[in-house]
LUMROLO-62698 format. One line per 5 residues: number of its first residue (from 1); for each residue x, y, z of N, C-alpha, C. Coordinates in steps of 0.05 Angstrom, whole numbers. Last residue first. Layout:
<atoms>
NUM = X:Y:Z:X:Y:Z:X:Y:Z | ...
</atoms>
This chain:
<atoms>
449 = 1220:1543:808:1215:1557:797:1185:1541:772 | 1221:1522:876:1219:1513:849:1202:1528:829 | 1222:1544:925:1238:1555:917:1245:1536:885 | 1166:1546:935:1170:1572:932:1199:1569:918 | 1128:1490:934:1155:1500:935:1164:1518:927
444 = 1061:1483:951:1072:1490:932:1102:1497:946 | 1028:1424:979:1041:1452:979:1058:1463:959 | 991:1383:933:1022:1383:949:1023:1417:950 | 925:1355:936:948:1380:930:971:1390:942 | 884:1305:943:903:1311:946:921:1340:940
439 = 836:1306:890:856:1293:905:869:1310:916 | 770:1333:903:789:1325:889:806:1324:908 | 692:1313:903:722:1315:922:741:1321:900 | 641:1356:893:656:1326:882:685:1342:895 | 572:1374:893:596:1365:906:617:1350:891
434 = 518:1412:880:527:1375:878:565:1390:886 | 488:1455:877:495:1448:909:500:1423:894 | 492:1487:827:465:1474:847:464:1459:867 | 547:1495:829:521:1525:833:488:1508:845 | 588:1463:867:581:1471:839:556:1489:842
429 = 640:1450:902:613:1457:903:608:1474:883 | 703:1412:914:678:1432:886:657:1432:907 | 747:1401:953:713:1402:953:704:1417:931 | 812:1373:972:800:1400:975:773:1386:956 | 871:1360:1011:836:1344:998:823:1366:1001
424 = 919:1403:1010:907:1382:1019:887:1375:1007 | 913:1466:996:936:1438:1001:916:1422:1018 | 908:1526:983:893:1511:974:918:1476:975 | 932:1569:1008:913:1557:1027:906:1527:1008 | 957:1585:968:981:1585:996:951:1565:1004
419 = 926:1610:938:943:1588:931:950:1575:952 | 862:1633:976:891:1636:957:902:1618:948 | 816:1617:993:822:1639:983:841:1647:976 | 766:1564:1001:807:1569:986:800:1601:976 | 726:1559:1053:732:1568:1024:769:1572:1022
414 = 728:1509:1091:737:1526:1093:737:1539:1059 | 725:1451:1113:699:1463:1099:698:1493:1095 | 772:1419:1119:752:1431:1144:726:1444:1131 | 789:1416:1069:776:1386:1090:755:1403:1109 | 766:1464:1028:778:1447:1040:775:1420:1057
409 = 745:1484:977:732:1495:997:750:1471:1012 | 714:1521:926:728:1501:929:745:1512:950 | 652:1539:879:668:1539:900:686:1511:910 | 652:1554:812:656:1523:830:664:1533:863 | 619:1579:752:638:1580:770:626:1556:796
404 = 565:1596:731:587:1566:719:612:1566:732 | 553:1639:751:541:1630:738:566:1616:721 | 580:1669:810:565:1679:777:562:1650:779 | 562:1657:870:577:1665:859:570:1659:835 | 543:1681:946:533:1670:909:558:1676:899
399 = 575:1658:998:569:1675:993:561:1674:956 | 547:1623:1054:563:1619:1033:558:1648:1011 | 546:1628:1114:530:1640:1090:549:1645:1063 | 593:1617:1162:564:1612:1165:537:1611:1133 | 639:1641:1138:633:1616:1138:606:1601:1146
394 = 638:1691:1094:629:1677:1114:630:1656:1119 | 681:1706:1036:653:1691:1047:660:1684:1078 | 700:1765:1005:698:1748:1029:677:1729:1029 | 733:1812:955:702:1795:963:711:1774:988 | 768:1825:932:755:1836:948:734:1822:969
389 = 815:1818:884:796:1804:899:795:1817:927 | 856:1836:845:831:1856:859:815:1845:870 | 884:1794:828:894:1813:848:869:1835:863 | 863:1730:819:864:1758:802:867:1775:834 | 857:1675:836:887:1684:831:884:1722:821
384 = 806:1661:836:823:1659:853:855:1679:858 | 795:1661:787:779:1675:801:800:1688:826 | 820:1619:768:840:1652:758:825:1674:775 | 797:1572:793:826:1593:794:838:1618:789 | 748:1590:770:752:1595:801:781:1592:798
379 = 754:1577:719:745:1594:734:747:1599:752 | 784:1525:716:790:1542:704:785:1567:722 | 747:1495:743:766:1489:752:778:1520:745 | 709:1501:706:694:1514:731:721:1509:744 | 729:1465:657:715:1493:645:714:1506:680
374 = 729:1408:686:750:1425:682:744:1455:677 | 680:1404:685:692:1402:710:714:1426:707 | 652:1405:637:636:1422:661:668:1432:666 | 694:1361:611:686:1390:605:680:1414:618 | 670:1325:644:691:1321:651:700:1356:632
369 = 610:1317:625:619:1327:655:648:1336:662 | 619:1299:579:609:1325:581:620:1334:608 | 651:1259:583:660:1273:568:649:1306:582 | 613:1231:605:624:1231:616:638:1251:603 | 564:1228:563:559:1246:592:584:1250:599
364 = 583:1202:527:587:1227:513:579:1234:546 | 592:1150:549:621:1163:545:618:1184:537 | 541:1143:558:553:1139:580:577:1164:580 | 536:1132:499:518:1154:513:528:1163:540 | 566:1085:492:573:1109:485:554:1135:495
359 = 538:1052:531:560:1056:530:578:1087:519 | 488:1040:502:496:1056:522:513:1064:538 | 508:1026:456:490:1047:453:491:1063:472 | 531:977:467:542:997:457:527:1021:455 | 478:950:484:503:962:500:520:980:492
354 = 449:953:437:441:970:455:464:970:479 | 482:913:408:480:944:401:471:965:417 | 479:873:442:503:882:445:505:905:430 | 430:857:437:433:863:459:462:877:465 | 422:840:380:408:867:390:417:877:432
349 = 459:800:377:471:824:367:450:857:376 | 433:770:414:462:775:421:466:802:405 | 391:766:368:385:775:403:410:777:416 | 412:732:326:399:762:332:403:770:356 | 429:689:357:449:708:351:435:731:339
344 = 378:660:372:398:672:392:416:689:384 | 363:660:313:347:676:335:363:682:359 | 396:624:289:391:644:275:379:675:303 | 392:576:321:417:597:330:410:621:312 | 334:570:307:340:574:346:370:588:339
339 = 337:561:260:317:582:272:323:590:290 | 372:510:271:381:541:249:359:550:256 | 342:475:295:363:485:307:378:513:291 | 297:471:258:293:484:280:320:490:295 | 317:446:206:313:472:213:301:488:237
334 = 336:405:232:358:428:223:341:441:222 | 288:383:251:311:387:265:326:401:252 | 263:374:201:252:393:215:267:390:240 | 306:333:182:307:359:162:288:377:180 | 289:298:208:318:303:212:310:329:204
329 = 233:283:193:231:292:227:268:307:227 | 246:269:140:223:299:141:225:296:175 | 262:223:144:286:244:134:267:275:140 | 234:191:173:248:195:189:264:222:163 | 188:197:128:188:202:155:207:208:167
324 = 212:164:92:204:188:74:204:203:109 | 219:117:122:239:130:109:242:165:108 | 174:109:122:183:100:152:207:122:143 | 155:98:68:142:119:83:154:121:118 | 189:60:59:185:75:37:180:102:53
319 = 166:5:94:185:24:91:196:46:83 | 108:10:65:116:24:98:142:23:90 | 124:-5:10:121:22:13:116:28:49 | 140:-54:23:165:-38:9:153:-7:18 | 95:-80:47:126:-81:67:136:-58:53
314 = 65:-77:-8:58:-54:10:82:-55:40 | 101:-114:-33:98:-87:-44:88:-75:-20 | 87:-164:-9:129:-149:-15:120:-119:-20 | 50:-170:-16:53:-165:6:79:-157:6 | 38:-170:-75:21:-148:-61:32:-151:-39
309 = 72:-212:-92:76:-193:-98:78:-171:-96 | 36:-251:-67:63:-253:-56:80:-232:-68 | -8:-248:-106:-9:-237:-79:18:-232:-56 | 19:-264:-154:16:-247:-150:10:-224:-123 | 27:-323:-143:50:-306:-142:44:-278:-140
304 = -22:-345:-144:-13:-335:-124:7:-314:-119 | -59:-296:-191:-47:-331:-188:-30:-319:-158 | -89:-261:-209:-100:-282:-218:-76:-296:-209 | -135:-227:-148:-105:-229:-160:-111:-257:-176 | -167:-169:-118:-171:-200:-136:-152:-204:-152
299 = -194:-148:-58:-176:-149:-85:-172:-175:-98 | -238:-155:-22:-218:-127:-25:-206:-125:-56 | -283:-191:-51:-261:-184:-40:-254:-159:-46 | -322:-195:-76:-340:-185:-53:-314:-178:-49 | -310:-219:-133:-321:-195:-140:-330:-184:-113
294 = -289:-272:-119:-259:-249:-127:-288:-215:-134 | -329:-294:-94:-307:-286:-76:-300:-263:-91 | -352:-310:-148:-367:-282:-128:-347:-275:-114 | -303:-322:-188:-320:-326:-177:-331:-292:-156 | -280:-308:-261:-279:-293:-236:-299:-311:-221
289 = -244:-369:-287:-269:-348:-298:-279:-329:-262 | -176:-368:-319:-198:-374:-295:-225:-360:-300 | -134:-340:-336:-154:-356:-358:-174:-368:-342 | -104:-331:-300:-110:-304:-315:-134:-316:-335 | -102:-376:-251:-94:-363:-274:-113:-348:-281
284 = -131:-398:-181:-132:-397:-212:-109:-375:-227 | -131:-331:-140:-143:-366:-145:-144:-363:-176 | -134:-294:-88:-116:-313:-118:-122:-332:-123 | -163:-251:-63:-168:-271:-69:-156:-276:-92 | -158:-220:1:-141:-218:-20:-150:-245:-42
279 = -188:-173:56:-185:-204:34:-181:-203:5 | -173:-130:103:-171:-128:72:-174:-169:78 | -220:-136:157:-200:-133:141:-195:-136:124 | -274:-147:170:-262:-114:173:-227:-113:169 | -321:-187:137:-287:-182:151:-288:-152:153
274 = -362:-190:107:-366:-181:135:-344:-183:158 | -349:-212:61:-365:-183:60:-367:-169:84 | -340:-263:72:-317:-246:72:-318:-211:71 | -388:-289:90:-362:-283:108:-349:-260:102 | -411:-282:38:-418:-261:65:-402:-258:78
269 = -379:-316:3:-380:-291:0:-396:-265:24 | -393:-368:29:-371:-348:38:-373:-327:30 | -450:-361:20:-443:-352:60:-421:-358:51 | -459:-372:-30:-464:-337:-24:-462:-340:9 | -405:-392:-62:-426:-402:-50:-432:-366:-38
264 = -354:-396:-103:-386:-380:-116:-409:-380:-94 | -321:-421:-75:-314:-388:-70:-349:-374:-92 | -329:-466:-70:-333:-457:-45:-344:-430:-43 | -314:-487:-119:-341:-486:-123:-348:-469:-96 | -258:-486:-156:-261:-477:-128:-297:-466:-130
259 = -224:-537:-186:-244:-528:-179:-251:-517:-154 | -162:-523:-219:-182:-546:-208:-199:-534:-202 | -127:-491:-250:-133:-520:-263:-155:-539:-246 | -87:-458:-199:-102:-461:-222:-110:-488:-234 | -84:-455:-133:-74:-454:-158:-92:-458:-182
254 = -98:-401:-84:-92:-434:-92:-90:-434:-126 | -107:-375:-33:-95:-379:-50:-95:-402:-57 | -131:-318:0:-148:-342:-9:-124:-341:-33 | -105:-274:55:-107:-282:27:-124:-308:29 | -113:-208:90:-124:-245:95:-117:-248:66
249 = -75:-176:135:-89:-173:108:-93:-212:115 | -69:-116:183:-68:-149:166:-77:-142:142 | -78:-74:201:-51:-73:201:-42:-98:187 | -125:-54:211:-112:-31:185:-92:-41:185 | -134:-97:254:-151:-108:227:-136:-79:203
244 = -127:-110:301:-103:-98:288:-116:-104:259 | -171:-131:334:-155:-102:341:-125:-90:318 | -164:-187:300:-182:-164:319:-165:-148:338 | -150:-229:273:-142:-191:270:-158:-177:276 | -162:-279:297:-132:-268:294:-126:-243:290
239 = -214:-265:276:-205:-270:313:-177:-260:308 | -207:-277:223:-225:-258:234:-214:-256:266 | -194:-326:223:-178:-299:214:-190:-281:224 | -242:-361:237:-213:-357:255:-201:-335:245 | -279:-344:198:-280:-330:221:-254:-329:237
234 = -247:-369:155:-254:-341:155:-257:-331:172 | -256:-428:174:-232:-409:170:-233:-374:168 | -316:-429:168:-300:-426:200:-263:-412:198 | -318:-414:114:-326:-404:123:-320:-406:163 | -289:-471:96:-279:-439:91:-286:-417:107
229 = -325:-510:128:-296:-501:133:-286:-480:122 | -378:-499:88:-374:-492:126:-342:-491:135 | -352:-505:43:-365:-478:44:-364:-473:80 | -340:-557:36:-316:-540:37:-321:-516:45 | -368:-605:47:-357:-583:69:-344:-571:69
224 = -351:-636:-15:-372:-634:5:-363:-621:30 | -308:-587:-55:-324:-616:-45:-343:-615:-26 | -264:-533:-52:-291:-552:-68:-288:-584:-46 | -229:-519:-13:-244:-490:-36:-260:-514:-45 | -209:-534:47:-207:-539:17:-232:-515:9
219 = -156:-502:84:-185:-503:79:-180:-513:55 | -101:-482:133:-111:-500:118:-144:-500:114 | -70:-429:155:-101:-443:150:-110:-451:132 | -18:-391:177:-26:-417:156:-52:-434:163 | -12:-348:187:-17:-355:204:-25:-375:173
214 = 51:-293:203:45:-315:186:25:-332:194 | 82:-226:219:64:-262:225:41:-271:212 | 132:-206:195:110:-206:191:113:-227:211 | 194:-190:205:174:-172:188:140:-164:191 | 219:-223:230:205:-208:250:185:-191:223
209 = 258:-271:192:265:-250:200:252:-216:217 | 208:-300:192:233:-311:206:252:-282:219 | 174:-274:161:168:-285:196:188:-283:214 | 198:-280:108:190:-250:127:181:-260:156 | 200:-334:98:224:-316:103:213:-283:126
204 = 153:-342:102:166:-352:121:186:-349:128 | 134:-319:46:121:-312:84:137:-318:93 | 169:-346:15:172:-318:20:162:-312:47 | 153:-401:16:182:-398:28:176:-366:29 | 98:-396:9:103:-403:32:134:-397:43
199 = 85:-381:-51:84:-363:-34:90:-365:-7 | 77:-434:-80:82:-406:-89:101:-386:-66 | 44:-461:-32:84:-471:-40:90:-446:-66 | -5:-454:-40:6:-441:-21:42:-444:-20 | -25:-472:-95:-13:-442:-91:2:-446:-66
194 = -40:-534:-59:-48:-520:-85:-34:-490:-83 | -33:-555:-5:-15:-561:-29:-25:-543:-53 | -103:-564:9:-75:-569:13:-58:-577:-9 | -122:-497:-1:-118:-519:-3:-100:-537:11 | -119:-440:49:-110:-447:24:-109:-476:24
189 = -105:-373:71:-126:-402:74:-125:-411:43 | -63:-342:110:-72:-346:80:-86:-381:85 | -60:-275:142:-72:-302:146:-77:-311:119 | -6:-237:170:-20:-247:141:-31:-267:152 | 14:-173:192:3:-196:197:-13:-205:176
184 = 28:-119:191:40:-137:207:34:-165:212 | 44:-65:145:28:-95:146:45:-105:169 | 20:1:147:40:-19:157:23:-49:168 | -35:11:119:-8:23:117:15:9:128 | -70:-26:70:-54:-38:105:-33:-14:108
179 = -122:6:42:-108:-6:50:-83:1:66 | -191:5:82:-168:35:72:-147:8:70 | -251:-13:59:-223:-16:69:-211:-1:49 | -282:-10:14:-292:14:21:-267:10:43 | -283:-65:-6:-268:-43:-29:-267:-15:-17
174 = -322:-89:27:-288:-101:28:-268:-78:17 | -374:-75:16:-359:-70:35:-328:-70:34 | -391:-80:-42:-377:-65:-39:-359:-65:-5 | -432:-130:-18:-416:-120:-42:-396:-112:-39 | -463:-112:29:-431:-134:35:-418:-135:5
169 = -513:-99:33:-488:-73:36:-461:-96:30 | -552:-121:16:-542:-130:45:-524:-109:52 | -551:-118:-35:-578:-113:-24:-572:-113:12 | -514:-151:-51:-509:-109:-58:-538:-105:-34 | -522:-203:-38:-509:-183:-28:-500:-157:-32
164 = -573:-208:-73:-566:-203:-39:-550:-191:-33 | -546:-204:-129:-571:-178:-112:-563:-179:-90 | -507:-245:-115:-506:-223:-126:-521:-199:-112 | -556:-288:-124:-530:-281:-98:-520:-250:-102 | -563:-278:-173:-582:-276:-155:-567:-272:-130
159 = -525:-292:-208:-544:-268:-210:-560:-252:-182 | -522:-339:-197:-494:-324:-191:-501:-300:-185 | -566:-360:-215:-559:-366:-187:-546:-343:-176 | -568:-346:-275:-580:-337:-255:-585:-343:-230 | -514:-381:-276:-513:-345:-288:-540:-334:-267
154 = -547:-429:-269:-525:-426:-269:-512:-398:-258 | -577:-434:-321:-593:-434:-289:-567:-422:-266 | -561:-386:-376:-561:-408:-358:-572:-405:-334 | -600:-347:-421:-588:-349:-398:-593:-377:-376 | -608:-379:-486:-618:-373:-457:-604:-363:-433
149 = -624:-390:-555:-610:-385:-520:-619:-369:-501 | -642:-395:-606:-662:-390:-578:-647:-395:-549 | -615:-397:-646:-618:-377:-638:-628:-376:-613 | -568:-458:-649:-590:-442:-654:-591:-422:-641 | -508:-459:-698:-512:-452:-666:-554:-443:-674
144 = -459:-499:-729:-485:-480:-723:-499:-473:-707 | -408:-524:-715:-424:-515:-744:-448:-497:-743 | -363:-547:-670:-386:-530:-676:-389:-510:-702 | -336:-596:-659:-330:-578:-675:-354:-565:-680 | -309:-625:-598:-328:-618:-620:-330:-593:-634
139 = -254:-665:-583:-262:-647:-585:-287:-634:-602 | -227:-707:-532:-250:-708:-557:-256:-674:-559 | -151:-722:-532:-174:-705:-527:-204:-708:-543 | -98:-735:-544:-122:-770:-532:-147:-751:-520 | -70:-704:-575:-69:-715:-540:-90:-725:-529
134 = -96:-704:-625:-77:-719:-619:-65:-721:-585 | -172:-714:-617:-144:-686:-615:-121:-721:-607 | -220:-726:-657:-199:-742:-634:-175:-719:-640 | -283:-696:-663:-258:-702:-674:-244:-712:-651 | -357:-687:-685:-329:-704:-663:-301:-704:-679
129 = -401:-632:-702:-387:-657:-706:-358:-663:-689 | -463:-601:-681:-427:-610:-682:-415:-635:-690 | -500:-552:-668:-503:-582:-683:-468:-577:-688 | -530:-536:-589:-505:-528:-620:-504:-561:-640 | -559:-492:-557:-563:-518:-576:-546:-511:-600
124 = -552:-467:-488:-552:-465:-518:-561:-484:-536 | -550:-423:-440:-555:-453:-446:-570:-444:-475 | -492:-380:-412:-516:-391:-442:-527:-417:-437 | -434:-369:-409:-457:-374:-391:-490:-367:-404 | -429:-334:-469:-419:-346:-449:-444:-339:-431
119 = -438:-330:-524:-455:-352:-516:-444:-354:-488 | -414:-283:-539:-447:-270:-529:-450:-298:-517 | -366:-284:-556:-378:-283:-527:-399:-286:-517 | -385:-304:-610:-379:-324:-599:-384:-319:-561 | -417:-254:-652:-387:-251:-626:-390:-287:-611
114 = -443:-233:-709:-441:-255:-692:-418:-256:-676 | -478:-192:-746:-454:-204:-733:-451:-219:-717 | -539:-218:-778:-522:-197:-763:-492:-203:-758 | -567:-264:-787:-573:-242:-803:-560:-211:-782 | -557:-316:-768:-576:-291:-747:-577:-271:-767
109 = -541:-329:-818:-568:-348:-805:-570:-321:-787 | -497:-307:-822:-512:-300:-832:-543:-319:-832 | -470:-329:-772:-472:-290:-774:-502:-288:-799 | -463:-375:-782:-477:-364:-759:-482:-339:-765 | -425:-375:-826:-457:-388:-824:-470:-386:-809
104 = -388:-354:-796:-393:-338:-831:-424:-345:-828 | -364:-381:-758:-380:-365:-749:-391:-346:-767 | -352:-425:-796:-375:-431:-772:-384:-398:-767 | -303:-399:-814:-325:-405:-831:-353:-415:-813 | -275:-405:-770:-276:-370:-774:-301:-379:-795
99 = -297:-447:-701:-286:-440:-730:-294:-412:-740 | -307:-465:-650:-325:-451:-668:-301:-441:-689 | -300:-526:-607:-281:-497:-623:-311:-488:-646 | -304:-550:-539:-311:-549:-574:-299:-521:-580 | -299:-595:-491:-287:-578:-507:-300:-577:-531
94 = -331:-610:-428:-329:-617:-465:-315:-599:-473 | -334:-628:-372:-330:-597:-388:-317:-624:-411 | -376:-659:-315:-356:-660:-332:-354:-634:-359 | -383:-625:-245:-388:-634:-273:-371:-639:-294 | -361:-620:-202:-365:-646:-203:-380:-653:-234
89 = -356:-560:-188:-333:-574:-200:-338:-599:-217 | -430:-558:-194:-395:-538:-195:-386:-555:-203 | -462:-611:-203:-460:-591:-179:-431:-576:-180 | -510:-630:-252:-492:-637:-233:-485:-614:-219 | -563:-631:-270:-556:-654:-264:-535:-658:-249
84 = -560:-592:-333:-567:-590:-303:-560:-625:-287 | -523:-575:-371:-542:-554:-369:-559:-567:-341 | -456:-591:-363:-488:-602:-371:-501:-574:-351 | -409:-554:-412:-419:-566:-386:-449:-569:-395 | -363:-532:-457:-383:-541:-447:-392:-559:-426
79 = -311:-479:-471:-321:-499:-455:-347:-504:-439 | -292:-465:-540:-315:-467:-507:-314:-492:-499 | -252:-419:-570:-256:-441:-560:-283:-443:-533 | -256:-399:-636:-255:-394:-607:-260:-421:-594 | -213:-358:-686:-233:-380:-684:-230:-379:-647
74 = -183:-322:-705:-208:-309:-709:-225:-332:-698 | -126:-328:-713:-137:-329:-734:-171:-327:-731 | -126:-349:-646:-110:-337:-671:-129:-342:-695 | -179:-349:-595:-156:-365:-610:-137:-341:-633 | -217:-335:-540:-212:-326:-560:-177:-341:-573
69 = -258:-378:-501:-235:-372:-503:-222:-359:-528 | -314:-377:-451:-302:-370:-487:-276:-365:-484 | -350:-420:-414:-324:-407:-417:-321:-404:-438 | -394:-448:-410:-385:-440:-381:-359:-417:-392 | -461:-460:-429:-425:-451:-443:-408:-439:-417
64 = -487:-522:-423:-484:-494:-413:-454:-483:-424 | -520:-553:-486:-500:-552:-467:-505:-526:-449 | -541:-604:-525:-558:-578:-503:-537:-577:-483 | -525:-615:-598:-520:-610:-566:-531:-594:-555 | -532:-657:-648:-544:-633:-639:-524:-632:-607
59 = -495:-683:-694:-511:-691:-685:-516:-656:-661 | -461:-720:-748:-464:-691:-744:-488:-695:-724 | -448:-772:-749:-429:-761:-758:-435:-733:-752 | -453:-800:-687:-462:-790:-703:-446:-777:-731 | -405:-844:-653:-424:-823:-649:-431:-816:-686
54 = -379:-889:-660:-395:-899:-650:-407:-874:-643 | -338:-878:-696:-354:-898:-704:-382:-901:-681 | -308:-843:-659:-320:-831:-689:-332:-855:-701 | -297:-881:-624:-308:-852:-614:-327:-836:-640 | -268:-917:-645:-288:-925:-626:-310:-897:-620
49 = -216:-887:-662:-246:-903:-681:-264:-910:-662 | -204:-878:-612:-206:-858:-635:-229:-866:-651 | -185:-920:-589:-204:-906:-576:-213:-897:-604 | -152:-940:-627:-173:-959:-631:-192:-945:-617 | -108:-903:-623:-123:-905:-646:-150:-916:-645
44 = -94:-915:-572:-108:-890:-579:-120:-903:-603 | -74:-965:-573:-98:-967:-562:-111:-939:-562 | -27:-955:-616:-47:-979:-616:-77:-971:-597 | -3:-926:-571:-11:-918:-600:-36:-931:-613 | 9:-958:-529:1:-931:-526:-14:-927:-552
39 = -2:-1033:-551:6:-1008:-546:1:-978:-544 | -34:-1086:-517:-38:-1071:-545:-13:-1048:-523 | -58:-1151:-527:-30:-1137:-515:-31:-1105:-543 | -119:-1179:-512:-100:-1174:-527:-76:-1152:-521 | -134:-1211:-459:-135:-1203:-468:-117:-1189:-495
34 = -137:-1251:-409:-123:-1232:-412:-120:-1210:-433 | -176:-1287:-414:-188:-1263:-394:-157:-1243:-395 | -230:-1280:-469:-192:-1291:-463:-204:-1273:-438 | -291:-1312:-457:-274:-1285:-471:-240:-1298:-458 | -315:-1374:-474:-310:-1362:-459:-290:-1342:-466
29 = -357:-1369:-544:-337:-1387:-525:-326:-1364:-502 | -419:-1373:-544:-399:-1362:-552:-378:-1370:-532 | -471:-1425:-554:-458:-1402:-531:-443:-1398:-547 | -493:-1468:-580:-502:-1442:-589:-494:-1420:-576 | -485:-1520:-556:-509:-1507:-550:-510:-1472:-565
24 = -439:-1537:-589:-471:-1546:-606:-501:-1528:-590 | -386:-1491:-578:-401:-1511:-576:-422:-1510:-583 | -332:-1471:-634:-369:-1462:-621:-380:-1484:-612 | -294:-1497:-659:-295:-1486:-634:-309:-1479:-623 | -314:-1473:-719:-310:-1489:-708:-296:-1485:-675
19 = -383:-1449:-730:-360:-1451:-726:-339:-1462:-715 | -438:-1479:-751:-426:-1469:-722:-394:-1476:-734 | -459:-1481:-817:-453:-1490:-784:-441:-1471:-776 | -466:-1444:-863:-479:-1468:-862:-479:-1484:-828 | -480:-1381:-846:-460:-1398:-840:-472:-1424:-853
14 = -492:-1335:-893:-506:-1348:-880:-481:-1370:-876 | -446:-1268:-877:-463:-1284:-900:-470:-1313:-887 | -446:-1197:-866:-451:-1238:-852:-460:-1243:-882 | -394:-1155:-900:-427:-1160:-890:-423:-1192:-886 | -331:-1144:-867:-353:-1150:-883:-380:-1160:-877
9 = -330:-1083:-821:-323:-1113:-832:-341:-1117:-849 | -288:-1025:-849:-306:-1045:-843:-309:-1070:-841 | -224:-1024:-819:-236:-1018:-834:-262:-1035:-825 | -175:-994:-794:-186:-1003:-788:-209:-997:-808 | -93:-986:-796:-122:-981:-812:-151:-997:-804
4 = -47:-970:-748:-64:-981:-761:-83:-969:-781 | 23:-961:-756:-3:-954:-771:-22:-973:-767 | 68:-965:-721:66:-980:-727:33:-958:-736 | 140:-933:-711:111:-930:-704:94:-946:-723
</atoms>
């Protein structure tokens, strides 16, 4: 690596003539048109001195502070922009650092503590001196800050948009969406090429395989028409999730490091205040500074990957809950089929105790009767059989007889008044006039003992 040193030149001293090679009219000779052959190193350096020779050694700045960046050891970084003249992205950003001894001399010039935040979005006046960062950066080094800041023109634009829309209801609208219980549909509007290659092979896996539909809308976020094309993109999404708006979601994705001037304008932030579906806004890194979009949106993610995070996640939890569902409809099937046999086999067993119930009630009548029967069988036989029988019946006028005794009385309808008579199908007649046949009776064999 080759060193230069560049030093002063010496002071003129009076030529007597024209140099040699200088023609007599006093021109300077024509420049080389190729010029000297310099290298990477070589031609930093010479920027370098060019830069610190040709600014101030300590000189003032009227900047807007667009961004504080907190460092190690207590020192910060900002980034400065012109306080007017140019338009969002299309302005140029200065770098300067405030030091831990800078902010010693600041604290005690304000005669308080001093936070470096306080200068964000500020138009300020800072006295600084130039340094060349070894990646060919200018950086200024801020020594003293005056007191009389300001809120930027800038801050009170943002300010102002702002009101309207709380003043409109479209603030909060987006945040007052229930989110997607089952997602079926993504619309992501997005640069070209910026974030959307984050997140494009995943959508397109879930498409492929029926999960989701995918609807890719190209829009730029900065330059001239980016606000009317975001804003027609918005509406197309808008069309695409009509009637299924609890079931989409819309993202804004793109990447970090460039400029999205679209998303501070106050008609997209209406558009999107006036979706009836969730909008998802990723834009930029975690070191980005929030626009209005990420404060009207449903939700505000700092890089794409993250939104490609939120749509794996709420897929996971419908499934999750498709799940939690189908095992709470199985599990109220067992237990309705165990209620239903629990209940039919009661009712079998109450129907088969009351059979038994009557069953045996059945078997104590029958018992009983079969007691009667026999007990009046008894009676009237021996009735029958006792030698001092006197008594006659009529056949026209049955004649009374005591009390639990049976008349028994033949086919023809004839009372049995002896043994000898009593053969064949013979008749109870019981005291309250019921009846019952009995079988058959074989003549008796006089000569079987």
């Amino acid at each position: 690596m080759r060193i230069h040193e560049f030093r002063r030149a010496p002071p003129a001293t009076p030529e007597s003539g024209p140099p040699p090679g200088r023609p007599r009219s006093g021109l300077p000779p024509p420049p080389d048109p190729t010029g000297p052959a310099l290298d990477i190193h070589e031609l930093w350096a010479r920027t370098g001195s060019a830069v610190r020779t040709g600014l101030p050694r300590a000189f003032r700045v009227c900047a807007t502070v667009a961004r504080v960046r907190p460092r190690r050891q207590g020192s910060y970084d900002l980034d400065l922009a012109p306080t007017h003249g140019f338009l969002g992205g299309n302005a140029p950003i200065v770098s300067a650092r405030i030091g831990v001894e800078a902010r010693a001399r600041i604290s005690a010039a304000l005669d308080r503590p001093f936070d470096p935040t306080e200068l964000a979005h500020r138009d300020v006046t800072l006295t600084c001196t130039a340094s060349w960062l070894s990646d060919a950066r200018l950086r200024l080094n801020i020594t003293t800050v005056e007191p009389a800041w300001s809120v930027s023109e800038a801050e009170l634009h943002r300010a102002r948009v702002l009101d309207g829309l709380m003043r409109a209801g479209l603030l909060d609208a987006q945040r007052q969406l229930p989110s997607p219980v089952h997602l079926e549909r993504v619309s992501v509007l997005h640069p070209p090429g910026q974030g959307w290659s984050d997140i494009a092979e995943t959508l397109h896996a879930l498409a492929g395989a029926g999960h989701l539909r995918v609807d890719d809308l190209e829009a730029r976020f900065d330059g001239p028409g980016a606000v009317p094309e975001l804003v027609r993109r918005l509406d197309e999404a808008a069309k695409l999730h009509a009637g299924c708006e609890d079931r989409g979601l819309v993202l804004l994705v793109r990447g970090g490091g460039s400029p999205a001037g679209a998303l501070d304008s106050r008609e997209v932030a209406a558009a999107i205040g006036t979706l009836t579906v969730p909008v998802v806004v990723a834009v930029g890194h975690r070191t980005d500074a929030a626009t209005i979009a990420d404060m009207v949106a449903w939700a505000s993610l700092p890089t794409p990957s993250e939104a490609r995070h939120l749509v794996l996640t709420l897929l996971d939890d419908a499934a999750a809950r498709a799940e939690r569902a189908w095992a709470d409809l199985v599990a109220a099937l067992d237990d309705l089929e165990r209620s239903v046999c629990r209940a039919a086999i009661a009712g079998c067993e109450t129907v088969a105790d009351a059979a038994e119930t009557c069953l045996e009630a059945a078997e104590r009548r029958a018992a009983a009767a079969a007691r009667v029967i026999e007990h009046g069988l008894e009676q009237t036989l021996t009735l029958l059989g006792a030698p001092d029988r006197t008594a006659r019946t009529t056949p026209d006028r049955p004649a009374a007889w005591p009390e639990g005794f049976v008349r028994l009385t033949d086919a023809a309808g004839h009372p049995i008044i002896g043994l000898e008579t009593a053969v064949g199908p013979l008749t109870l007649t019981f005291a309250d006039g019921r009846t019952l046949a009995v079988a058959s009776v074989a003549p008796l064999d006089p000569t079987i003992h």
